[in-house]
C-alpha positions in Angstrom: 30.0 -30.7 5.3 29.4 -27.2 4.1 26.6 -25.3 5.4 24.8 -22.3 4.1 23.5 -19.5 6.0 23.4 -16.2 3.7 19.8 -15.6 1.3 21.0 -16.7 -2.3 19.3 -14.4 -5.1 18.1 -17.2 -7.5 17.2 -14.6 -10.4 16.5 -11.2 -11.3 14.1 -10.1 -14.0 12.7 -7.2 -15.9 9.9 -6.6 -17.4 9.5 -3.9 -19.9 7.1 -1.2 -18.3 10.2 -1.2 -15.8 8.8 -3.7 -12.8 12.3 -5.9 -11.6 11.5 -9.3 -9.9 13.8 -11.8 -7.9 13.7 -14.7 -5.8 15.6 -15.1 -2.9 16.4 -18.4 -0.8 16.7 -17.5 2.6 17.8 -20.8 4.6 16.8 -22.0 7.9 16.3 -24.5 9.7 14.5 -27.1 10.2 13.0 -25.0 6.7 13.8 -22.2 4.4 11.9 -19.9 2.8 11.6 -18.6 -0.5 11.1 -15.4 -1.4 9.5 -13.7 -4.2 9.9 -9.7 -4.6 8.8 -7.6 -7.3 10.2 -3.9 -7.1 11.7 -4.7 -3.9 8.3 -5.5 -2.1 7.7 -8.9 -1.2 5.1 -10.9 -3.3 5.1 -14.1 -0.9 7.2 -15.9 0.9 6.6 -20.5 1.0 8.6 -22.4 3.3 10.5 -25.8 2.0 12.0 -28.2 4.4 14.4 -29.3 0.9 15.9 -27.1 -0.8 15.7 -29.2 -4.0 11.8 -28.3 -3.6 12.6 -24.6 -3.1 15.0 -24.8 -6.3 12.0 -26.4 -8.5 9.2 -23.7 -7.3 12.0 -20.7 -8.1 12.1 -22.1 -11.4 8.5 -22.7 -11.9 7.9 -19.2 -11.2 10.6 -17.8 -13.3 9.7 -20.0 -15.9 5.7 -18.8 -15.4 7.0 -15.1 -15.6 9.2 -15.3 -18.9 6.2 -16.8 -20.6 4.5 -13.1 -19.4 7.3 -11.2 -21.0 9.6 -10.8 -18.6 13.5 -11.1 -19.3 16.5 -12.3 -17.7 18.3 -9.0 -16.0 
């Protein structure tokens, strides 16, 4: 079984007045947490006990923030 131990960057976006954004996964155990910076200052953090929850919020977020006008970096 392979384990994970390193934060994962999920995505990185701009926006066009020059803010950057990015999730990060950090995992742990018995949860992870999920990070959410924008300009390298941390927005919030929410803990997940599965990381398939984790995946979905990262998404729902990025998706949230594209429909702002953000882009894919």
């Amino acid at each position: 079984m392979e384990t994970y131990r390193d934060p994962a960057v999920l995505w990185r976006l701009r926006h066009s007045n020059g803010d950057h954004a990015r999730a990060t996964l950090i995992p742990g155990t018995p949860a992870s947490t999920l990070v959410f910076l924008v300009n390298d200052r941390l927005e919030r953090g929410e803990n997940f006990t599965e990381w398939d929850d984790a995946l979905a919020r990262a998404e729902e977020v990025r998706a949230d923030l594209l429909n702002q006008g953000w882009v894919l970096e």
